[in-house]
C-alpha positions as CSV (number, residue, x, y, z in Angstrom):
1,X,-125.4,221.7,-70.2
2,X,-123.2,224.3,-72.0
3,X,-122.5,223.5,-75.7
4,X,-120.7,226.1,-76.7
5,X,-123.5,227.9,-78.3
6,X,-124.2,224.5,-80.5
7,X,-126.9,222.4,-79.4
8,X,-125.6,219.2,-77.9
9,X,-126.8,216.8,-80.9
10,X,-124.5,218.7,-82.7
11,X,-122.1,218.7,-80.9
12,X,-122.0,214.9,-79.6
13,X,-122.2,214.1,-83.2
14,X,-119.9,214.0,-86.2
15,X,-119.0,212.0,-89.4
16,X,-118.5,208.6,-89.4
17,X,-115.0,207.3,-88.7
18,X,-114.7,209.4,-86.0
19,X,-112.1,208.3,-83.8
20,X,-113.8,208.2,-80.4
21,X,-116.0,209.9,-77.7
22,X,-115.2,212.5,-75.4
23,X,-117.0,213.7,-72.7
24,X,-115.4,217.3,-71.5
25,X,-116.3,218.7,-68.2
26,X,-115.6,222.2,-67.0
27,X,-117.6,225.0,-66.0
28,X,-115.5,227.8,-68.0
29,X,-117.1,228.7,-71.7
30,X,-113.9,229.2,-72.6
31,X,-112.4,226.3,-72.1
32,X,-115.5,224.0,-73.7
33,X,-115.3,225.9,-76.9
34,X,-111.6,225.6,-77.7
35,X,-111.5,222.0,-76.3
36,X,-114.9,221.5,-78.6
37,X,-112.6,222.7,-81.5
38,X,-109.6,221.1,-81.0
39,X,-111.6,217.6,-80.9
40,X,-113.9,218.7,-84.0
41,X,-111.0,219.6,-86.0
42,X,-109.2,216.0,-85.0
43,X,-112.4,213.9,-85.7
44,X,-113.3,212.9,-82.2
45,X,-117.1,212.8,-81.0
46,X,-117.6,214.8,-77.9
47,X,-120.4,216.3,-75.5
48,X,-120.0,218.9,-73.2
49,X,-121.0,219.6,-69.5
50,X,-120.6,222.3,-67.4
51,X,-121.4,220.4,-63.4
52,X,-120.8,216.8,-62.4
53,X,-124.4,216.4,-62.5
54,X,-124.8,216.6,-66.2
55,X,-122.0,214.4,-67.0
56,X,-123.7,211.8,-64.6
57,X,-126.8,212.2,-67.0
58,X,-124.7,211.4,-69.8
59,X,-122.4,208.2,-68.3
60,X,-126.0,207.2,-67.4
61,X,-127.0,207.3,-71.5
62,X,-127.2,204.5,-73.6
63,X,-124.0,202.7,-74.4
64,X,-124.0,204.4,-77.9
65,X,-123.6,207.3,-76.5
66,X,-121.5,207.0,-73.9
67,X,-118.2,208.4,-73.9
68,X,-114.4,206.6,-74.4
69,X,-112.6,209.4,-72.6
70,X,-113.6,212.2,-69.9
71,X,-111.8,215.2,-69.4
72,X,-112.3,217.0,-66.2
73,X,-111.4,219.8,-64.3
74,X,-110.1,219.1,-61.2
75,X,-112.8,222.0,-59.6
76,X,-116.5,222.1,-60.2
77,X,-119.7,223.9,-58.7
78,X,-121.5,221.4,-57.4
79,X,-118.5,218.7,-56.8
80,X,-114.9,217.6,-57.9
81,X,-113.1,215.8,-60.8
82,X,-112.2,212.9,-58.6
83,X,-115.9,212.8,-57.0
84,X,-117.2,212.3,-60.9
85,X,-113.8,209.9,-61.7
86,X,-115.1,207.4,-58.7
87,X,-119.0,208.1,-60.2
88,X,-117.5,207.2,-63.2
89,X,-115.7,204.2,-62.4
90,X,-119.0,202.8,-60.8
91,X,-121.5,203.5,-64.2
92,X,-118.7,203.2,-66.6
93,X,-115.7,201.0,-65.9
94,X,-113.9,200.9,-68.9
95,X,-114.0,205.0,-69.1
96,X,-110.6,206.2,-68.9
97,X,-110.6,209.9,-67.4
98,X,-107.8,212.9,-67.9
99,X,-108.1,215.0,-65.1
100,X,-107.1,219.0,-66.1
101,X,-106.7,221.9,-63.7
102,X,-105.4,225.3,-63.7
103,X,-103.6,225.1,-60.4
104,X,-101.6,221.9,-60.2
105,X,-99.8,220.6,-57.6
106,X,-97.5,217.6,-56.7
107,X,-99.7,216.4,-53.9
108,X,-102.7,216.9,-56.4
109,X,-101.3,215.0,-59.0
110,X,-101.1,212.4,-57.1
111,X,-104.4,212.4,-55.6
112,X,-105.7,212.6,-59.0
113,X,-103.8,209.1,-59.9
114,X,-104.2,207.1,-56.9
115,X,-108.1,208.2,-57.4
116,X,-107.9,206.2,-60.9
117,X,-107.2,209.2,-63.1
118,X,-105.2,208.0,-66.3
119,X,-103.4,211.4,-66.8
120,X,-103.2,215.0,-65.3
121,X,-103.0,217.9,-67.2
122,X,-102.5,221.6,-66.8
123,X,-104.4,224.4,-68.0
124,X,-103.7,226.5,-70.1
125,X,-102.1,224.0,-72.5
126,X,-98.8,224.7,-74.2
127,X,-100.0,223.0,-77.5
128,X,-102.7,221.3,-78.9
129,X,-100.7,218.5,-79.2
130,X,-100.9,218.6,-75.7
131,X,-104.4,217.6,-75.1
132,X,-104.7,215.7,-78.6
133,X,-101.7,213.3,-77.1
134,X,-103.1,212.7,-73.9
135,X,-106.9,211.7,-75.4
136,X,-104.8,209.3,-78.2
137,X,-103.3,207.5,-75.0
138,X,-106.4,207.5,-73.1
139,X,-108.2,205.8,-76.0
140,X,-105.5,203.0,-76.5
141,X,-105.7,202.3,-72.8
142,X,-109.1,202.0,-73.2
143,X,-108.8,199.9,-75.7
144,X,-106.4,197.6,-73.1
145,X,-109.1,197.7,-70.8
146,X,-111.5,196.3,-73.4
147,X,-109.1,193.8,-74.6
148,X,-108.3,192.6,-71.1
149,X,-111.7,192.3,-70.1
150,X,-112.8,190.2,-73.2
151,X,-109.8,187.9,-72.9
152,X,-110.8,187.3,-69.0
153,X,-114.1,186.2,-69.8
154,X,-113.2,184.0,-72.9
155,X,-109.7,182.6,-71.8
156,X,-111.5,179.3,-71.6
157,X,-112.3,179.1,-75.3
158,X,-108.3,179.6,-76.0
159,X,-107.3,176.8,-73.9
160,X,-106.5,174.3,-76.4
161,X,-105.1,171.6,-74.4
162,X,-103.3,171.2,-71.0
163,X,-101.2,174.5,-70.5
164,X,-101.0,175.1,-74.4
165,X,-102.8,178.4,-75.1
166,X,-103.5,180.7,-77.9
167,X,-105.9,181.7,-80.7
168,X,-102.9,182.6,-83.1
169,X,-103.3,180.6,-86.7
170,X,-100.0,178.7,-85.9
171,X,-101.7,177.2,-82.5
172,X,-104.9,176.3,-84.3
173,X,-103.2,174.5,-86.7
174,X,-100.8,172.7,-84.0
175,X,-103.9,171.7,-82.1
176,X,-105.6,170.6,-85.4
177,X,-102.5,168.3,-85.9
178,X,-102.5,166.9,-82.1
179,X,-106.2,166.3,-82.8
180,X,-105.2,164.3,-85.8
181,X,-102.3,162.4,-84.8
182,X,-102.7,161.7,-81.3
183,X,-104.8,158.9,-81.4
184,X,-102.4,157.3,-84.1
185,X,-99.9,154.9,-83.4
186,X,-97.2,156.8,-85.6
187,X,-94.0,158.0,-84.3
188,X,-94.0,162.1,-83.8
189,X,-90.6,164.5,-83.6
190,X,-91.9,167.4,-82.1
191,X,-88.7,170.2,-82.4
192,X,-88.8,173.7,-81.6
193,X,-86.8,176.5,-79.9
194,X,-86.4,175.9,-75.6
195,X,-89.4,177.1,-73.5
196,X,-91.8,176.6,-76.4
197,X,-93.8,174.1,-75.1
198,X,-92.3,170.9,-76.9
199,X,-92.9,168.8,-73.6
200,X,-97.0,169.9,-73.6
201,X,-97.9,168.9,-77.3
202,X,-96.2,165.3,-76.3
203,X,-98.0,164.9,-73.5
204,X,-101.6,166.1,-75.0
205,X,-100.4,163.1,-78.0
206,X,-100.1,160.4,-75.9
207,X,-103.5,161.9,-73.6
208,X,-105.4,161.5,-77.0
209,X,-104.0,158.1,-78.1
210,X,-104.7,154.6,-77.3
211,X,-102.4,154.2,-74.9
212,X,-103.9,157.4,-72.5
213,X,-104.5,154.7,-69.4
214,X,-100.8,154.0,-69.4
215,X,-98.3,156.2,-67.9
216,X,-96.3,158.6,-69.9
217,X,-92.3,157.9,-69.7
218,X,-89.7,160.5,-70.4
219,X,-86.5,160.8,-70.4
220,X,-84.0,163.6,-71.3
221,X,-81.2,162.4,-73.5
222,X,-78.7,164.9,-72.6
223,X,-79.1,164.5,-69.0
224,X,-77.2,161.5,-68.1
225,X,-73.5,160.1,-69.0
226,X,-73.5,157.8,-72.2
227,X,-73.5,154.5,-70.6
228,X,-76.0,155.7,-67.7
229,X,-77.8,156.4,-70.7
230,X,-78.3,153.7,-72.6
231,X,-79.2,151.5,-69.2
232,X,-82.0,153.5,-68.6
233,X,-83.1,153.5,-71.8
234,X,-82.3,149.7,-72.9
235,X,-81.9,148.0,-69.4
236,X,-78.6,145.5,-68.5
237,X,-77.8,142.7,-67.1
238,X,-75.8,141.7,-64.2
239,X,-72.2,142.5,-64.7
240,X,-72.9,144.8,-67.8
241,X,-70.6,147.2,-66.3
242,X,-69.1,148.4,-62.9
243,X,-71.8,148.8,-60.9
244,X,-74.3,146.4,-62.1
245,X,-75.2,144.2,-59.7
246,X,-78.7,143.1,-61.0
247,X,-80.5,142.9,-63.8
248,X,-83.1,145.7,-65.2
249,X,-85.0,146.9,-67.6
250,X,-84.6,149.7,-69.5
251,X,-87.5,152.2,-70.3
252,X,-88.3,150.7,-73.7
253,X,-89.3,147.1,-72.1
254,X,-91.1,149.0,-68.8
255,X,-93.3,151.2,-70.6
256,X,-95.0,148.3,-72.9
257,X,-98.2,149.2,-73.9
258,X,-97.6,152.7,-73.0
259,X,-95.7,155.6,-74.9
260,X,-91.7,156.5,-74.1
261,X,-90.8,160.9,-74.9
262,X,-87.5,161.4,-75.7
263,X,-86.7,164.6,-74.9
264,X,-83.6,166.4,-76.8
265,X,-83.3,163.3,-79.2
266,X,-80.9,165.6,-80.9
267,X,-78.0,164.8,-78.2
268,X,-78.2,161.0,-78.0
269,X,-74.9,159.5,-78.3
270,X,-73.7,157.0,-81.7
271,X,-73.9,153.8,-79.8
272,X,-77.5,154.7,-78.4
273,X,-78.5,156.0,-82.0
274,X,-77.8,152.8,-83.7
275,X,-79.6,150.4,-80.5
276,X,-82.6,153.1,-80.7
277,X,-83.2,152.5,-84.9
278,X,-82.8,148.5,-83.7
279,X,-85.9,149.5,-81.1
280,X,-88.3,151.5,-84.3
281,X,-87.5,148.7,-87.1
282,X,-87.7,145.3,-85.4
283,X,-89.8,146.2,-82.1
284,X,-87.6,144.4,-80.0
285,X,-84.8,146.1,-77.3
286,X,-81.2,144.1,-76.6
287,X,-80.2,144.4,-72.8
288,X,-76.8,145.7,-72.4
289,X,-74.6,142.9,-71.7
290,X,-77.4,140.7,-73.1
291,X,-77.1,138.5,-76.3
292,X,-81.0,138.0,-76.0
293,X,-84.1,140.4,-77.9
294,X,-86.8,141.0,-76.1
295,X,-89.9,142.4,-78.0
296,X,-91.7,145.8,-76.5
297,X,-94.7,147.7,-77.7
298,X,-94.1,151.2,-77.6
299,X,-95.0,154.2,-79.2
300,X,-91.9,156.6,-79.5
301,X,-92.4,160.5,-79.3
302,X,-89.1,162.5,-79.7
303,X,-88.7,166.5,-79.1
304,X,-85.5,168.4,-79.9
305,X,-84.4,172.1,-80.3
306,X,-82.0,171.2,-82.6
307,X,-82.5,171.2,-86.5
308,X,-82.0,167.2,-87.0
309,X,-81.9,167.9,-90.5
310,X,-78.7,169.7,-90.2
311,X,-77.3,167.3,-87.6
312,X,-77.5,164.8,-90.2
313,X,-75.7,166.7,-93.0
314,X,-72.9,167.5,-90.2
315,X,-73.1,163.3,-89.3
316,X,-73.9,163.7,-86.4
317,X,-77.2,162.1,-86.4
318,X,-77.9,159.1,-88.0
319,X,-80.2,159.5,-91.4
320,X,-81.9,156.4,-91.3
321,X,-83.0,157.0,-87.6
322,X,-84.1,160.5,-88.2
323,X,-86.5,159.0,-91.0
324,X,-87.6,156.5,-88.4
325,X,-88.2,159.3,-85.6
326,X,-90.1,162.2,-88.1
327,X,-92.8,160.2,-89.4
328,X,-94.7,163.0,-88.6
329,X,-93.1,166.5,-87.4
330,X,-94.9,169.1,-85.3
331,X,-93.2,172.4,-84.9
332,X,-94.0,173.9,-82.0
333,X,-93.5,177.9,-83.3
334,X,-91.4,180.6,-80.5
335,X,-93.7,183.2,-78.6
336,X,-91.8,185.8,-81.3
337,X,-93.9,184.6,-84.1
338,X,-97.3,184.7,-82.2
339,X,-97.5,187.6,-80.1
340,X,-100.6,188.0,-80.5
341,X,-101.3,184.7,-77.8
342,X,-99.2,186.5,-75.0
343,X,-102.0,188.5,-73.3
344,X,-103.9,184.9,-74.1
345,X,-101.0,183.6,-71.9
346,X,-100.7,185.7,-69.3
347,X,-104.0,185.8,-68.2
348,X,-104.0,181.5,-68.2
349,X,-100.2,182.0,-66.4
350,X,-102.2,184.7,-63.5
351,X,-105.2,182.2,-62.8
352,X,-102.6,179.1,-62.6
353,X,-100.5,180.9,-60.3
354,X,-102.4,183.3,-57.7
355,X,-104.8,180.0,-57.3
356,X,-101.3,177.6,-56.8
357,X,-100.4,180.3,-54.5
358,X,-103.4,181.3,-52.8
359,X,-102.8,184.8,-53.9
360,X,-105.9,187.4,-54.5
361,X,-104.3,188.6,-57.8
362,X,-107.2,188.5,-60.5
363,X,-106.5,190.6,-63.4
364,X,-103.7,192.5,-65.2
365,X,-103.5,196.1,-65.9
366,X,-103.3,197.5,-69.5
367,X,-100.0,198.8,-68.8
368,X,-98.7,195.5,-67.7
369,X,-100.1,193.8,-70.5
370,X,-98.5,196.4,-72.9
371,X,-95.1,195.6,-71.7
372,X,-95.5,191.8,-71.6
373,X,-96.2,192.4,-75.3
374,X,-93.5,194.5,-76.0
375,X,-90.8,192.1,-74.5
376,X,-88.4,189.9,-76.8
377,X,-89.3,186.6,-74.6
378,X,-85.5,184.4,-75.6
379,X,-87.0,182.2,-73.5
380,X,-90.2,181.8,-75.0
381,X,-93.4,180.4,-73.0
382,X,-91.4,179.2,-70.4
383,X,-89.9,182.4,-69.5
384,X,-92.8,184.5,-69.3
385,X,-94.8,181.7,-66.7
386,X,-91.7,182.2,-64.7
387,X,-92.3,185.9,-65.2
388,X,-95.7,185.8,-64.0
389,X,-95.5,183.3,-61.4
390,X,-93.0,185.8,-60.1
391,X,-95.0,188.5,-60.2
392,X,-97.9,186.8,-58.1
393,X,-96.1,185.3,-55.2
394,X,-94.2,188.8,-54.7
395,X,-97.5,190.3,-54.8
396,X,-100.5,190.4,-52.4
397,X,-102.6,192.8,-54.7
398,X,-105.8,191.9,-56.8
399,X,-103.9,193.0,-60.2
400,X,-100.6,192.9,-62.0
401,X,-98.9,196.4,-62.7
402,X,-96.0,197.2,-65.0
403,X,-94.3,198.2,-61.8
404,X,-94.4,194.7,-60.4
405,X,-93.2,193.3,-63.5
406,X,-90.1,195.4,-63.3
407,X,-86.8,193.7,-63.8
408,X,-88.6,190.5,-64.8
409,X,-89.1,190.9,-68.5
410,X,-86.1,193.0,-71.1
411,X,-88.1,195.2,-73.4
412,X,-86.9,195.9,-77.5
413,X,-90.1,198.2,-77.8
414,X,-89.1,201.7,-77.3
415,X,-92.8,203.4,-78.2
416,X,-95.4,203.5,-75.8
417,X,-97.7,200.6,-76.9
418,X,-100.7,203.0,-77.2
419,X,-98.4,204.6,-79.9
420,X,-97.5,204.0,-83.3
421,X,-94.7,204.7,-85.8
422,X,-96.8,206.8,-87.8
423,X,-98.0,209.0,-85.1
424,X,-96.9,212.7,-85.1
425,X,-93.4,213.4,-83.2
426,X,-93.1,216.4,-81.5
427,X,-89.4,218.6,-81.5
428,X,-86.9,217.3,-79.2
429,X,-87.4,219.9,-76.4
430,X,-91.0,220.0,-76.1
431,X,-91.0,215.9,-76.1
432,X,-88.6,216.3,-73.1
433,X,-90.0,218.4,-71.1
434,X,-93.6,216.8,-71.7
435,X,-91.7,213.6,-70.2
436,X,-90.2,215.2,-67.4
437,X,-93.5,216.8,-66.2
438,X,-95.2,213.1,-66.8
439,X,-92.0,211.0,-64.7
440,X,-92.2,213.7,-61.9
441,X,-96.0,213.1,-61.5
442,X,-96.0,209.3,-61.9
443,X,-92.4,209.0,-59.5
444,X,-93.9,210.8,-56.9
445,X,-97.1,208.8,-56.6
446,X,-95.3,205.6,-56.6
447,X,-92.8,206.9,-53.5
448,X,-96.2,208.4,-52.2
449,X,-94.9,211.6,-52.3
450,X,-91.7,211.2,-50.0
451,X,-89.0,212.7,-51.8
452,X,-85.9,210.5,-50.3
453,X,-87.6,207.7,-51.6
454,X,-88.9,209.2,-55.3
455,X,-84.6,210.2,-55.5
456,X,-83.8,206.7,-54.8
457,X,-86.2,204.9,-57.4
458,X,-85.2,207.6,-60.2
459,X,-81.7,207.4,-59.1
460,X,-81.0,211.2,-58.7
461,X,-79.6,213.3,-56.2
462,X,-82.2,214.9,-54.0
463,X,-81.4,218.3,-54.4
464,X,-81.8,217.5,-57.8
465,X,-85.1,216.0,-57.6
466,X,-86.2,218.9,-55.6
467,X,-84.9,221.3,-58.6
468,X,-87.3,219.5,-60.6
469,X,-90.6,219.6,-58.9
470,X,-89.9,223.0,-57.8
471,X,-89.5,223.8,-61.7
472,X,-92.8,221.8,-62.5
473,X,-94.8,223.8,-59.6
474,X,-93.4,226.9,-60.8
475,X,-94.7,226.6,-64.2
476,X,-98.0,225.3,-62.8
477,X,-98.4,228.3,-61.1
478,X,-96.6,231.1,-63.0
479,X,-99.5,233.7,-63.7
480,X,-97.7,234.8,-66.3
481,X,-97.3,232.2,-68.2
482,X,-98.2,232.9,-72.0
483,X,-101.7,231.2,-73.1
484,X,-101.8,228.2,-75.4
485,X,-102.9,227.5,-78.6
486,X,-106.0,226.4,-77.3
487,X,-107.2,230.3,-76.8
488,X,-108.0,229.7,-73.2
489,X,-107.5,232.8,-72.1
490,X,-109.3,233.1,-68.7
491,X,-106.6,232.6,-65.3
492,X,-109.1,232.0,-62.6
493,X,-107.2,229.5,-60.3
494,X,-109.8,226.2,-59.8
């Protein structure tokens, strides 16, 4: 194994804090010692290996040793970068690999990716920056990868209740209160933006009260037409109105013994506002078109997303009934102020829906998971379900890719997620062209190298397209091209 005239205890080793470990791979001296110094001066841990059998020996080391990040050339004696990427999918699967190469191509770019490679570079490098960027990204997909993994095998323990998920301190403390209040008998208003959830924490009260054996009735109070209304929630009487040619009970006097959700409270009507306080105080429910009580035993839950508290400063809710309804208030808090629960979320959504669906979809790449995270979610919980049950019944593949979440979710993050506001920016032309060279690859794998197709997703012009790659070849190629910063001087093609 070639060390760069160090011995490779020194060289695998540095001071603590160091950011990460690399494991380089290339049979050129030159190349190991200025890669070697590049990742000494910028903290990272790193070994060196010179054939695809010594980098075997080192995947195969303990696990404190073995690396974050390999970087391989594309060409080595005794095999290939994408022969050691498989190997090192098999020993190592959380390893995320940067394949380099002096020589590159369109159709080996590709390769490289639809082998597993997480980025492609060319040698020589234009800039440190260069490589130093590439391992920073392979490190926070790694950390992705880690992320995902430990969510999949502990989703379970963030299941609070039903379909509500999360491990954020807002969720523990909602589930602390179901836990608490459910098996009550006190009267709940449960508000909260659309899409939160409202619906879920009522239905996980009434599963944790006393009246669990009994069926749960709902009913949306700005569904129906005042009058329609306040039948189906009181009952009539024969002749009560046009239409009523028997008698029947309203929800209130059906459900006794059980528990009644009102959904959107906020919209019930005056008339119904003032029968509904009657139901709270005296326990007892007048039939329209009735001048007889009847007594029920009921438990009344009410959810809204409107702020009752300003309804009743603008009169349009009654005070006294808004008392009678928030006994006890649950707010059930928007996806916005825990988005640390959406990978949480996702993952639950992906195993509800490809098992509803009999779809094979099992896990979510990083990528995917980076740009769930990184969407404003108006919608909240609801919205994103919708988004991933989407995803899986368009889908017959074992994971979800950002790709297949396109045009389902509206980003506000404009950063990579494996990047931060503090890291380094680099001038305007050279981030450009570092994002050209990057679309071009990635386009051309997706339209599997067909060039009418790549146009068509990127929305260009062939000949324009074909400008491009031409561009990209010619300065993967130009022997003249002046050497990088990284003093890697030697032009042997690989």
């Amino acid at each position: 194994m070639r060390t760069a005239g160090e011995p490779v205890s020194a060289v695998g080793s540095s001071a603590p804090g160091s950011k990460g470990k690399v494991l380089v791979v290339d049979d050129e001296p030159l190349v190991l010692r200025a890669v070697a110094t590049i990742l000494r001066r910028a903290g990272y841990r790193f070994t060196l290996a010179d054939t695809v059998a010594e980098a075997r020996n080192v995947l195969e080391r303990s696990v404190d040793e073995q690396p974050d990040v390999i970087l391989t050339d594309l060409h080595l004696p005794d095999s290939t970068g994408l022969e050691l990427l498989v190997e090192a999918k098999r020993l190592l699967p959380t390893a995320v690999t940067i394949v380099m190469t002096a020589r590159a191509t369109i159709s080996s770019a590709v390769e490289a990716m639809r082998s597993g490679a997480y980025d492609y570079l060319v040698k020589p490098f234009e800039d440190n920056g260069i490589l130093l960027s590439a391992v920073e990204r392979a490190l926070g997909h790694k950390r992705l990868l880690e992320r995902n993994h430990y969510l999949e095998t502990r989703l379970g323990e963030f299941e609070l209740f039903e379909d509500l998920v999360g491990s954020s301190t807002s969720m523990r403390h909602l589930a602390s209160m179901v836990e608490t209040i459910g098996p009550t008998e006190a009267s709940v208003l449960v508000s909260g933006e659309s899409g939160t959830g409202k619906e879920l924490v009522v239905r996980a009260l009434h599963r944790r009260s006393k009246r669990r054996d009994k069926v749960l009735f709902a009913i949306n109070c700005g569904a129906l037409a005042e009058t329609v209304l306040e039948s189906e929630l009181f009952g009539h009487v024969r002749g009560a109105f046009t239409g009523a040619q028997a008698n029947r009970k309203g929800i209130f006097e059906a459900a006794g013994g059980s528990t009644v959700f009102l959904d959107e409270v906020g919209e019930l009507p005056p008339s119904a506002q003032v029968r509904l306080l009657r139901v709270l105080q005296e326990r007892e429910v007048k039939p329209l078109g009735s001048n007889e009580t009847r007594l029920v035993d009921v438990r009344v839950i009410a959810a809204t997303n409107r702020i009752l508290g300003d309804e009743v400063a603008a009169g349009r809710f009654r005070q006294d009934l808004f008392y009678r309804l928030n006994v006890v208030a649950i707010e059930v808090p928007p996806l916005r102020n825990r988005l640390d629960d959406i990978p949480l979320l996702a993952h639950h959504f992906l195993r509800k829906y490809a098992s509803r669906h009999e779809r094979p979809m099992t896990t979510i790449e990083p990528e995917a998971l980076a740009l769930l995270a990184a969407s404003d979610w108006p919608g909240n919980v609801r919205e994103l379900e919708n988004a991933i049950e989407r995803a899986v019944v368009l889908s017959r593949g074992e994971s979800l890719s950002a790709a297949q979440l396109a045009g389902l979710v509206t980003t506000t993050a404009s950063l990579p997620s494996s990047l931060t506001l503090t890291s380094p920016l680099a001038p305007l032309a050279e981030a450009k062209q570092s994002f050209e060279r990057s679309y071009v690859r990635r386009l051309m794998l997706q339209a599997d190298g067909k060039l009418s197709d790549a146009a068509r997703i990127a929305g260009l012009d062939p000949s324009n397209l074909r400008r491009l790659l031409r561009r990209f070849e010619a300065e993967s190629n130009d022997p003249d091209a002046p050497a990088s910063s990284v003093e890697v001087t030697s032009r042997r093609s690989k």
